[in-house]
C-alpha positions, 0 to 999 in steps of 0.5 A: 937343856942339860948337857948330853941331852937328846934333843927331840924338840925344835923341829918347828924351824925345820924345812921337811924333807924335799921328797923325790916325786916323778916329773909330770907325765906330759900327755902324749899326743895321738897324731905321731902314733896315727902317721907312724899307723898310716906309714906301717900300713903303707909299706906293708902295702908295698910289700904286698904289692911287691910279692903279688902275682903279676904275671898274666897266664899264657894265652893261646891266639889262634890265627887264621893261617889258609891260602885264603886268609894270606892271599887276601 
């Protein structure tokens, strides 16, 4: 080769370019996305058993309140 010359050729004992890939997706398992389910579902059921109406409408006892009934 001449002096100056471009060198185009020799690219035989050349390592090609490392190219970037994305690291391997590792497969994600289903059992932490099943209990995070069953928890939400579990404090919302807590939350819904929270704010339900418990209170027991007022009920009228009648009583039998004649002389018989007291002096028996």
């Amino acid at each position: 080769m001449a002096a100056g010359a471009i060198q185009g050729g020799g690219w035989w004992g050349k390592r090609p370019a490392m190219r970037i890939s994305p690291p391997p997706r590792r497969r994600t398992s289903v059992v932490p996305k099943i209990l995070l389910a069953l928890l939400l579902l579990f404090v919302g059921l807590l939350i819904w058993l929270g704010i339900r109406d418990t209170e027991v409408p007022t009920q009228r006892i009648e009583q039998d309140v004649t002389n018989e009934a007291l002096a028996g």
